[in-house]
py3Dmol code that shows the C-alpha trace and the ligand (Angstrom):
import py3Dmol

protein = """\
ATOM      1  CA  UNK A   1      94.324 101.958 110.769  1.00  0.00           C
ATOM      2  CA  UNK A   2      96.892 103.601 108.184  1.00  0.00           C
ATOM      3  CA  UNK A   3      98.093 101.190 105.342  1.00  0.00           C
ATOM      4  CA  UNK A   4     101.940 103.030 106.176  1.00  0.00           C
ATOM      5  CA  UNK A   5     102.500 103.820 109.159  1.00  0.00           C
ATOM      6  CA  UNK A   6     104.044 107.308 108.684  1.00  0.00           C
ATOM      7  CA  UNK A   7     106.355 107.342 111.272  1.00  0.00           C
ATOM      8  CA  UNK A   8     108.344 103.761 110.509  1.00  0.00           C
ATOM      9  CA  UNK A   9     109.273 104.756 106.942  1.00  0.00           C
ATOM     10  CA  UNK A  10     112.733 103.811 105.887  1.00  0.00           C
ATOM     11  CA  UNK A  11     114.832 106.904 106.059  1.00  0.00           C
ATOM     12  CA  UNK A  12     117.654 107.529 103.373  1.00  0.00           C
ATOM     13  CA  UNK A  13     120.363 110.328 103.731  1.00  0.00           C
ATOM     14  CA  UNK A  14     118.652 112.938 100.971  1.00  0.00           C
ATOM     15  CA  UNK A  15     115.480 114.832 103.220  1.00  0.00           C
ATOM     16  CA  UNK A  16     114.013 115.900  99.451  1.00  0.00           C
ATOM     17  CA  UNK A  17     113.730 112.340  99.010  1.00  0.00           C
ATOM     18  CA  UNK A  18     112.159 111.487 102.862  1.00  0.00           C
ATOM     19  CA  UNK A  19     109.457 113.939 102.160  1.00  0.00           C
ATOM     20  CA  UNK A  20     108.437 112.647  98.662  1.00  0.00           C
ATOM     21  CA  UNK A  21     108.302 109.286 101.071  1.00  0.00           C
ATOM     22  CA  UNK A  22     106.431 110.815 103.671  1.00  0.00           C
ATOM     23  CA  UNK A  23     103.540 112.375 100.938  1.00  0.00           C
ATOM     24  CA  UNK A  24     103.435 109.850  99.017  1.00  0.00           C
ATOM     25  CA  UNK A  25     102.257 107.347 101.860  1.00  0.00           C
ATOM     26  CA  UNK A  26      99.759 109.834 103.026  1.00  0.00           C
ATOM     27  CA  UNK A  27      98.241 109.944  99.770  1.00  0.00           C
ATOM     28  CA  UNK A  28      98.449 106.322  99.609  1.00  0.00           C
ATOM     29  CA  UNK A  29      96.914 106.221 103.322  1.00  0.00           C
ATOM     30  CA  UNK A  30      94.222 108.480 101.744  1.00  0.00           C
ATOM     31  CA  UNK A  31      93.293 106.165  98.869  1.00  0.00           C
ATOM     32  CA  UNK A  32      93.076 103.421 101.205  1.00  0.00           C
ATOM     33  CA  UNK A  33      90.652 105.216 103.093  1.00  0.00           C
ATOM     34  CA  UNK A  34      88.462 105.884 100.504  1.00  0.00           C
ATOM     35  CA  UNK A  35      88.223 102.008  99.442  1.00  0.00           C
ATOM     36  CA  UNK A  36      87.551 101.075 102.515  1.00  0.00           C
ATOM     37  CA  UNK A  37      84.855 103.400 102.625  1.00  0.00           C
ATOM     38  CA  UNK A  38      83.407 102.951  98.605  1.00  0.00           C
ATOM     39  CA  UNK A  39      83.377  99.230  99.844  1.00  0.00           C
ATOM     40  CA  UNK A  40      81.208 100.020 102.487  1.00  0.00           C
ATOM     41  CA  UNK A  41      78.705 102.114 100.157  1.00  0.00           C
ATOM     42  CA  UNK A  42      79.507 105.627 102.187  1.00  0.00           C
ATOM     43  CA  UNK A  43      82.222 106.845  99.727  1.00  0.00           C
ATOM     44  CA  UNK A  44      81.207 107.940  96.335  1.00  0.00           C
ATOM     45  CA  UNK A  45      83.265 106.052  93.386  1.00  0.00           C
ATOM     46  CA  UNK A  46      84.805 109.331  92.135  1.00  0.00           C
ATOM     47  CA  UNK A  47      86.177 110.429  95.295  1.00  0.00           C
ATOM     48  CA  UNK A  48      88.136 107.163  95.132  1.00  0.00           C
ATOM     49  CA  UNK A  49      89.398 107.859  91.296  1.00  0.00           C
ATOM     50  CA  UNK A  50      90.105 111.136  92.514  1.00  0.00           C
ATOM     51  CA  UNK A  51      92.549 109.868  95.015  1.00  0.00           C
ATOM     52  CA  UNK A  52      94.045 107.945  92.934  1.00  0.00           C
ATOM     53  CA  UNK A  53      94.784 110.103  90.787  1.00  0.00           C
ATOM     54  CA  UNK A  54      96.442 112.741  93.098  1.00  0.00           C
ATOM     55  CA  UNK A  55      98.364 109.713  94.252  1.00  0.00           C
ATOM     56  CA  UNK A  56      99.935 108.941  90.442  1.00  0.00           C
ATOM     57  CA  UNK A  57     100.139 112.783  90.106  1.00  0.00           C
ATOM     58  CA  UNK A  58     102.596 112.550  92.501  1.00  0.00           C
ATOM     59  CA  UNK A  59     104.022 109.804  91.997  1.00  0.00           C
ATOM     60  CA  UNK A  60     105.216 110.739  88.695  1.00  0.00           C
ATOM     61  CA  UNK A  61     106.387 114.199  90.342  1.00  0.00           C
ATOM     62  CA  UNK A  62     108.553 112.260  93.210  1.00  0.00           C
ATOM     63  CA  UNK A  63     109.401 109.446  90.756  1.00  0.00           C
ATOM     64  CA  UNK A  64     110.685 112.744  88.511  1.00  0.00           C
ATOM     65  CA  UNK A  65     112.760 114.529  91.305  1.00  0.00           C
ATOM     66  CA  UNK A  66     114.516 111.199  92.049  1.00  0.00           C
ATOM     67  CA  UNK A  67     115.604 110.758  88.552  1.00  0.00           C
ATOM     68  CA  UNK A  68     117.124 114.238  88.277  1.00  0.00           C
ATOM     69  CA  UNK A  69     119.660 113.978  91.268  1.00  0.00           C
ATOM     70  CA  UNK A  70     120.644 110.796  89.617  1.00  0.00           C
ATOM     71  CA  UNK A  71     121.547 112.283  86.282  1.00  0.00           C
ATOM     72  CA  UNK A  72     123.246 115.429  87.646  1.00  0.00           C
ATOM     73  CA  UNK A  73     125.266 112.648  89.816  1.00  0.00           C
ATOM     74  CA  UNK A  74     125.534 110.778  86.833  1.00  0.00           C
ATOM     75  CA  UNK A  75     124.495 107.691  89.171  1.00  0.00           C
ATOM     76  CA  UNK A  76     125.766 104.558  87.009  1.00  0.00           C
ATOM     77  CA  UNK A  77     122.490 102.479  87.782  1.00  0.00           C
ATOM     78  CA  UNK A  78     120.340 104.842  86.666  1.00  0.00           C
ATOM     79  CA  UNK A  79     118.911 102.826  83.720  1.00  0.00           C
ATOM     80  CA  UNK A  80     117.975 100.319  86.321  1.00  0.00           C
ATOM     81  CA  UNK A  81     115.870 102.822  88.736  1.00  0.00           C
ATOM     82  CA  UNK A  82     114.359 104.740  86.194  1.00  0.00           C
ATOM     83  CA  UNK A  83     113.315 101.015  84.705  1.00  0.00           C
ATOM     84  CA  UNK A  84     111.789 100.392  87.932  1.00  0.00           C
ATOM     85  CA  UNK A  85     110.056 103.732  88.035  1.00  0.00           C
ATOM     86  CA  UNK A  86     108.426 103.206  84.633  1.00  0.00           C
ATOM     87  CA  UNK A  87     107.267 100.045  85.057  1.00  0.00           C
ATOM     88  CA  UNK A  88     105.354 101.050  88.811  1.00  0.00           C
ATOM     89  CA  UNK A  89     103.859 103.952  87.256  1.00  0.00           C
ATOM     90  CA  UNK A  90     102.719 101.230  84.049  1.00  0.00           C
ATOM     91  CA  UNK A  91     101.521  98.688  86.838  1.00  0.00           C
ATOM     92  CA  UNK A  92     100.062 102.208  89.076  1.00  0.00           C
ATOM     93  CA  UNK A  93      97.880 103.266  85.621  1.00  0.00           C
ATOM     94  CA  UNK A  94      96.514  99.965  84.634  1.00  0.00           C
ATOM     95  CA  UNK A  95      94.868  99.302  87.702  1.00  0.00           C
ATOM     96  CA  UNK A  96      93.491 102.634  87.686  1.00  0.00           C
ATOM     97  CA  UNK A  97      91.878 101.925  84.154  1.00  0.00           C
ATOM     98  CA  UNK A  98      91.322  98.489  85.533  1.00  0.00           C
ATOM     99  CA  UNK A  99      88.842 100.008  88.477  1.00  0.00           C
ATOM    100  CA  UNK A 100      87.254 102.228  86.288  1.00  0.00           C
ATOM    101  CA  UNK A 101      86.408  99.695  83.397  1.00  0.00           C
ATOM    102  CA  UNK A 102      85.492  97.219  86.332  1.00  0.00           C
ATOM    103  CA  UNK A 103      84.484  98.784  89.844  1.00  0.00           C
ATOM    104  CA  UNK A 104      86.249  95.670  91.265  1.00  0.00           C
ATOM    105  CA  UNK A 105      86.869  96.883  94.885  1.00  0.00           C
ATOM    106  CA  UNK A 106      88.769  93.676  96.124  1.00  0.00           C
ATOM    107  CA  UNK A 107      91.636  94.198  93.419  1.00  0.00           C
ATOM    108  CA  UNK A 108      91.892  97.342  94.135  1.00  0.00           C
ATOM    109  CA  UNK A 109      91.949  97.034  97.645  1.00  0.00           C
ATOM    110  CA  UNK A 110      94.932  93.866  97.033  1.00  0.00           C
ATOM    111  CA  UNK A 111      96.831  96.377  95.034  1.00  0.00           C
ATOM    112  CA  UNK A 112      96.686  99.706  97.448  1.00  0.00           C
ATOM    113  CA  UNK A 113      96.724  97.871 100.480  1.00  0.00           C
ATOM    114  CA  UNK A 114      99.282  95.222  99.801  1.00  0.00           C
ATOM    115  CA  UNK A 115     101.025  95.479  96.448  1.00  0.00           C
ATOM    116  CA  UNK A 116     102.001  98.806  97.128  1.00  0.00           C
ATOM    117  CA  UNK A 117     103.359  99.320 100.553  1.00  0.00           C
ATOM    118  CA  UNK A 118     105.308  95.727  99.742  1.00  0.00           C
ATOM    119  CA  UNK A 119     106.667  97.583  97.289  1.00  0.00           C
ATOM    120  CA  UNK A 120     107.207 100.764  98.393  1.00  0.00           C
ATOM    121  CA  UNK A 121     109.626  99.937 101.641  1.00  0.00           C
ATOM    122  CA  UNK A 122     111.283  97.367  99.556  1.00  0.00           C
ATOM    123  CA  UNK A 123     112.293  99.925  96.931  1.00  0.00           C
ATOM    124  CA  UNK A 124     112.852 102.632  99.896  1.00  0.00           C
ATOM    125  CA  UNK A 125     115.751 100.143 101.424  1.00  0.00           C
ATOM    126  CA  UNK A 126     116.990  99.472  98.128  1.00  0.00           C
ATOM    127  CA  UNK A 127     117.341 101.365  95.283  1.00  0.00           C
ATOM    128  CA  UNK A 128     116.686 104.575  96.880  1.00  0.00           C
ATOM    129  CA  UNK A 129     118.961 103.852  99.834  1.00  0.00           C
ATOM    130  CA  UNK A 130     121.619 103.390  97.582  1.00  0.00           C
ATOM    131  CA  UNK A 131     120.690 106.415  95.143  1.00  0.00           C
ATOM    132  CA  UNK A 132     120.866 108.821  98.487  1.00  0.00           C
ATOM    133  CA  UNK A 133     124.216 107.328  99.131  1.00  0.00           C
ATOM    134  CA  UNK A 134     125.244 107.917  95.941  1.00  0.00           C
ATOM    135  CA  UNK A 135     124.335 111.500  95.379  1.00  0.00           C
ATOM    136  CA  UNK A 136     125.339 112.649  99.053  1.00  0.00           C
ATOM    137  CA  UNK A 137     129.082 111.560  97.919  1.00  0.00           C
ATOM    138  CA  UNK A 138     128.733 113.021  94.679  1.00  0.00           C
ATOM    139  CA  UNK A 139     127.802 116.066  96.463  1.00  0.00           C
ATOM    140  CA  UNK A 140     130.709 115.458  98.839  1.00  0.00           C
ATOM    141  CA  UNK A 141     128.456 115.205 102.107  1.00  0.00           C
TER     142      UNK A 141
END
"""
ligand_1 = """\
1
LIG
Fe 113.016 105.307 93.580
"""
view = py3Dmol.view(width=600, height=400)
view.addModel(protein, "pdb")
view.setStyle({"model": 0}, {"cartoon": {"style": "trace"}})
view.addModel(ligand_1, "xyz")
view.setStyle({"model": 1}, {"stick": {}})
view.zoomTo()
view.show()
């Protein structure tokens, strides 16, 4: 079973942002899958840091694309969102370095299978909901 179910995202009202959503929960999905299976012995350990990192890679990108329709909307709380971008792509990197100094599966598995998706539906109905609100009337849609 999927860690996000890809269908029951939140939507907002900017599609660019829906399909950075959409990817980066299949990555996520992805990385999940490959814990599961390192766990299990039948996944190699680098196919898991590889995963991860094409899920920061990303991150970073969609993280970046957000941040760029709020400037050219010159959204007022952008010093808040971006604050809350830097400090999930802070938390994303430390475990990384954390699971490759330690190999410890569980935390890993805690972090990409709960801390994540917690997060990443919470921020979806918040600050992001409110972003694409923002921007579309900027944009005077
Ligand atoms: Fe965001």
């Amino acid at each position: 079973m999927s860690i996000v179910d890809l269908e029951a995202i939140p939507q907002v009202t900017l599609p660019f942002m829906n399909e950075d959503h959409r990817e980066e929960a299949r990555l996520l999905n992805e990385l999940g899958d490959a814990v599961k299976g390192h766990r299990t012995g039948k996944v190699p350990v680098e196919t898991v840091l590889h995963r991860f990192e094409a899920l920061f890679a990303h991150t970073q990108e969609h993280f970046g694309r957000e941040e760029e329709a709020m400037r050219q909307a010159n959204f007022p709380p952008y010093p808040v969102h971006k604050g809350e971008h830097d400090r999930v792509l802070e938390e994303m990197e430390a475990e990384e370095v954390h699971f490759r100094e330690t190999g410890d599966t569980a935390r890993l598995w805690s972090y990409v299978a709960e801390a994540v998706p917690a997060w990443f539906v919470a921020h979806i109905q918040s600050m992001d909901a409110m972003t694409a609100g923002f921007v579309n009337m900027r944009r005077g849609g």
